[in-house]
N, C-alpha and C positions, 0 to 999 in steps of 0.2 A: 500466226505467222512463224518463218520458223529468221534463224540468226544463222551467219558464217563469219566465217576469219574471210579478208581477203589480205592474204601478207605479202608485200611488193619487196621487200619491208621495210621499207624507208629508215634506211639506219645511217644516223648519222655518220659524215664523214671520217676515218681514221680509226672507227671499228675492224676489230680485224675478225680472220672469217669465222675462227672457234669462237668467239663471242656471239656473233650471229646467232651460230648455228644453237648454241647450251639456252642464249636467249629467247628462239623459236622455239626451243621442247619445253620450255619455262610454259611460251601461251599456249603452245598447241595440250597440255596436259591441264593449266586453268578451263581451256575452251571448252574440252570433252566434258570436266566436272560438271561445267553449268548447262554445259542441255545443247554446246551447238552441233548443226549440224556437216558444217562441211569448213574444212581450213584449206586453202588454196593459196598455191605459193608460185610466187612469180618467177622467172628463168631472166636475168640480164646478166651478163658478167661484165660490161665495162662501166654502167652507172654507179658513183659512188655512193649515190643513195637508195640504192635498188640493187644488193651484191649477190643476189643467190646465181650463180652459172648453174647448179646443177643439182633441180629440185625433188630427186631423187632419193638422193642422200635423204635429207632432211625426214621425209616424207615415208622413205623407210624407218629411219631412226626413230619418227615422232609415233609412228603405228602402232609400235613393239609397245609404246610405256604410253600406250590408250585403249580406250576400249569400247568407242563408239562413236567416233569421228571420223568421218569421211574425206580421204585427200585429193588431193587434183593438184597437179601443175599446170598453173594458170597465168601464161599460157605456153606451152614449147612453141617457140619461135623456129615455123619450122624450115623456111628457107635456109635458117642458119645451120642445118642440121643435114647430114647424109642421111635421106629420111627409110633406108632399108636398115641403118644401125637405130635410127630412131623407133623403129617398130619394134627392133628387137628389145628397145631396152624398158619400150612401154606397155609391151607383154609380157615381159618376166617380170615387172613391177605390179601388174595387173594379178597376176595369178599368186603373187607374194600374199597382195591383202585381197585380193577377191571383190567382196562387192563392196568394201571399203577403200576404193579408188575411183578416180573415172578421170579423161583425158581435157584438157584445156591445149587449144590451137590456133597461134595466130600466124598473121603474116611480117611482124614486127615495126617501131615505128622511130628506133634510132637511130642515125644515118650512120654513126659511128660504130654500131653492131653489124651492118654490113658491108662496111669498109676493112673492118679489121678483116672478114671473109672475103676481100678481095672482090665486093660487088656494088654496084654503082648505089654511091651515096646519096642519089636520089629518089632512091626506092623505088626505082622502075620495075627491076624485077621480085621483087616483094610478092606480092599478089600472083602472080603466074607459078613462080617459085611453090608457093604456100599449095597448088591446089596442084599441083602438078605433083609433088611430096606425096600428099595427100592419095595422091592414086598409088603410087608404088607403095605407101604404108599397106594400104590394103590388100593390095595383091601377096605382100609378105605374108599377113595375117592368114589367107586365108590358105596357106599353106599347100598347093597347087602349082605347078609347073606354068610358068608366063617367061616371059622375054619382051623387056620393056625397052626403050630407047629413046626417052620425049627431047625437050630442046635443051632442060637443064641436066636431066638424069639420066642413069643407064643403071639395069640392073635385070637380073635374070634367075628363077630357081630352075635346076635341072631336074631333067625328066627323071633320068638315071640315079640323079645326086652324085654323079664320077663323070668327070669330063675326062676317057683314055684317052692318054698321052697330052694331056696339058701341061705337066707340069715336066719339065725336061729331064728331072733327077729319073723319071722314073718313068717304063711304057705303059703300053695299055694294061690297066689293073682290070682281073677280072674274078666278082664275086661268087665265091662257092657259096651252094647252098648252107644253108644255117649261118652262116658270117653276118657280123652285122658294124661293118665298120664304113658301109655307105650312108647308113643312118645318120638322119642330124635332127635337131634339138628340136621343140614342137615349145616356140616363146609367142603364140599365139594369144591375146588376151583371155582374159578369165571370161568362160562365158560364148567365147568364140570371136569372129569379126563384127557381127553385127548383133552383139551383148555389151559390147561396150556406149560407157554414156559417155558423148563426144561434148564439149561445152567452148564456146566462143564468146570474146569480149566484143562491145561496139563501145565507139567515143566518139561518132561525127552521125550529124541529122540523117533521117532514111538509110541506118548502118545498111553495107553491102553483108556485112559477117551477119545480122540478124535477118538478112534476105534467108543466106546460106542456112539461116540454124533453123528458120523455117520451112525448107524445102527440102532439108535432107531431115528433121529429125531432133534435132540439137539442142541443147540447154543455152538459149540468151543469157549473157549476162551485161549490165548497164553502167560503165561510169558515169553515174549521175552528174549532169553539167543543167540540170533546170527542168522544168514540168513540159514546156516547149519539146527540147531534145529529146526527152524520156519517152513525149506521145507517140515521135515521127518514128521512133524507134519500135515503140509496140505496133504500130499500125503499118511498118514494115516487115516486122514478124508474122502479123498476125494474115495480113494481105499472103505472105507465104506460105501459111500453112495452110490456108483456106484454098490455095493454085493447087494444091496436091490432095485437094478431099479432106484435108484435119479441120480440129476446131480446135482454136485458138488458149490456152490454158493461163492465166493470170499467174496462177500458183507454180509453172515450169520458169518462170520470172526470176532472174536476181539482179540484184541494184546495191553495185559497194559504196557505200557513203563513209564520211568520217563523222564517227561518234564517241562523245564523253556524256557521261553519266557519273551524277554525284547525287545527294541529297536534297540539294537546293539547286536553284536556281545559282546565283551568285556563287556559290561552293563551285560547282560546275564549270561557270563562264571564268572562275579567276586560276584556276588550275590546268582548264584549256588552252588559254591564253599562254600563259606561262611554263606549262610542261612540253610535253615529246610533240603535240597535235600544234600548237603555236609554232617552235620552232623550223620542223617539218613545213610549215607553209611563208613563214618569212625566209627560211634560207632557201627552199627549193620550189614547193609549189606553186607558192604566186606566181614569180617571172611565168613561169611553163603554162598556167590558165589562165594570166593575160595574154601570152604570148597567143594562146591558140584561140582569145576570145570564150574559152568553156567559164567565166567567170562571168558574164554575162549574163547566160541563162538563168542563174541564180540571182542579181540584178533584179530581171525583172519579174521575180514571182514576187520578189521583194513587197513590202509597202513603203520601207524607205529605198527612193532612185538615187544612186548615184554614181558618179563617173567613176568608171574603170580603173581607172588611175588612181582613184581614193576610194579604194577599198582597203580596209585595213583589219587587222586581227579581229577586234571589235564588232565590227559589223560581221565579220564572219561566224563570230560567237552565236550575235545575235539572227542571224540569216540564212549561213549558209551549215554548218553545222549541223549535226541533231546532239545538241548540248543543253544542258539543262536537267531538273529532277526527271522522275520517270514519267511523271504525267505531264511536262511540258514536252516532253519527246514523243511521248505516244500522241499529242496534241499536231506536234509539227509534220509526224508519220503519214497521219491522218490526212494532213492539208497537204501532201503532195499525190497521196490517191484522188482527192478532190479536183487536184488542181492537172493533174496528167491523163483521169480520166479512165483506170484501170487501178483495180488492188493488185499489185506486184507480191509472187510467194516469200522474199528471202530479202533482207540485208544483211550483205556481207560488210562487216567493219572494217575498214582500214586499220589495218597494226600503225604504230609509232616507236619509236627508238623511247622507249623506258625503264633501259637496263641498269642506272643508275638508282632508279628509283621504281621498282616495279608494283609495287602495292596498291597506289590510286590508281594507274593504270587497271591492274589486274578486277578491282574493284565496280570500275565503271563496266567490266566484259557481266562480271557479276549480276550489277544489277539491271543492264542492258537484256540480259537474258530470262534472267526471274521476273522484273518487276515492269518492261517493257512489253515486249513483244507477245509474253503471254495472252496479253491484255489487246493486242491487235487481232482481229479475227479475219482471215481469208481463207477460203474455202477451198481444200484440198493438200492443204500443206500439214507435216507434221510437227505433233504436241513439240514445244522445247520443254525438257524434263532434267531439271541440276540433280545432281547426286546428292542426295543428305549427309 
């Protein structure tokens, strides 16, 4: 099996943003040591527990001081984006690290990230926004003369690359042979337009994004919310890739769960409870997975039932986590392949705010990668190999 970062990064409130930032090259250069394979960093600038606006930065920075980790911004939220600047800034990042990138895209799901952009806080246009982006990024990419004009966008490359007389300062400009100041930049991805690996989140039953990631191409990836969720979601993808002639891959699979990892059992559960991954879910998470019922699912894989309302740290150690030594985690891995009905390639870990204290943190990424996942076998995925 192979292991990712997935970094939201849930950092506590009143962090400021160079802390973030020195804090993310802290794991992104533990990650690489131990053998993972992809760190993926989320894009929200108004959530205070989710503060990356712009996952480039980071993603460049973290590249230079590794040496075999894969990044993605996961996801550009792309209605929030002029998506002809957004190509351009996801092809010049693309050819930065080459095949040590690949692109995450959603349709976003804060109402307050598209208020602040001046669009209906009901996410109406979210999804038309997203796929309609979606087409002029492309058309950028492929570096061809188009004239586009949909409901949200407008946007055009010239034929000529010189619109005479557009520009009032000055007339019709016209090119001598040898001159080369019609010329403009080629920020087309590494690889070309359709070299890049495109990858999408799903978080609600029969995802529509995992329709999508099955019909164009795309890497799924799963907010684990229960074995229920997880199946409607593979067998959404999988129904899609089968509409278009593919076969269905287990191993093109990721699924970010929250994990700690210590030596024991009880070591595990009482450091969970009490560090970055506890706090993270009494201050912010819980309200948000009861609110949206994704706490449920996990409920009922359960063997102990109980109401929604009384769920608590505890039970979450015990339940809903992958918490525990390494062989109660590779134990509990297990029983969600059993229970979902498909071995999935990749858990990405959810980062936590453990800037104060980074070492059990850092510790648990350690043995998650050595002494878990090695030990999970699914077929097609690659070795995770830690540095000596």
């Amino acid at each position: 099996m192979e292991c990712g970062i997935f970094h939201t990064p849930y950092m506590r409130p009143g962090r400021k943003d160079k802390e973030t930032f020195e804090y993310s090259l802290l794991l992104a250069k533990a990650a690489d040591k131990f053998g993972y394979r992809d760190f993926m960093v989320g894009e929200h600038g108004m959530q205070a527990w989710e503060n990356i606006p712009n996952p480039e930065l980071l993603i460049v920075a973290a590249a230079q001081q590794t040496e075999r980790l894969r990044f993605a911004p996961m996801a550009h939220i792309v209605p929030l984006h002029n998506p002809s600047t957004l190509a351009v800034q996801v092809g010049y990042t693309s050819q930065l690290l080459e095949d040590r990138y690949f692109l995450g895209v959603g349709a976003g799901s804060w109402e307050n990230e598209a208020v602040l952009r001046g669009q209906p806080g009901d996410l109406s246009e979210a999804h038309p926004r997203l796929m309609e982006g979606l087409e002029v990024m492309d058309k950028v990419w492929r570096q061809e003369p188009f004239d586009f004009e949909g409901k949200y966008y407008k946007a055009a490359r010239l034929d000529g690359q010189i619109d005479p007389g557009s520009v009032a300062s000055h007339g019709e400009f016209k090119v001598k042979e040898g001159e080369e100041y019609h010329l403009t930049a080629d920020h087309s991805p590494h690889g070309g337009a359709d070299g890049l690996e495109i990858a999408v989140t799903g978080l609600s039953k029969n995802s529509p994004s995992h329709r999508l990631a099955g019909e164009r191409g795309w890497t799924p990836i799963s907010f684990y919310g229960g074995s229920a969720l997880l199946r409607s979601q593979w067998d959404t993808y999988s129904e899609a890739v089968r509409s278009v002639g593919g076969t269905p891959d287990g191993a093109r699979f990721k699924v970010a769960r929250d994990v700690y990892v210590a030596k024991t059992d009880d070591e595990a559960k009482e450091q969970a409870i009490n560090g970055p991954l506890g706090r993270a879910w009494e201050k912010y998470l819980m309200p948000v997975y009861q609110k949206y019922r994704i706490l449920q699912g996990f409920i009922d894989d359960a063997e102990k039932k109980v109401d929604i309302d009384d769920v608590d740290l505890e039970y979450l150690a015990d339940h809903v986590w992958l918490c525990g030594s390494p062989e109660t985690v590779s134990a509990k891995i297990e029983k969600t392949f059993e229970l979902s009905g498909f071995r999935y390639g990749q858990i990405a870990v959810n980062t936590h705010d453990a800037l104060d204290d980074p070492a059990p943190w850092v510790e648990s990424l350690r043995l998650f990668a050595t002494e878990v996942v090695p030990n999970v076998h699914v077929e097609g995925t690659y070795d995770t190999v830690a540095v000596s």
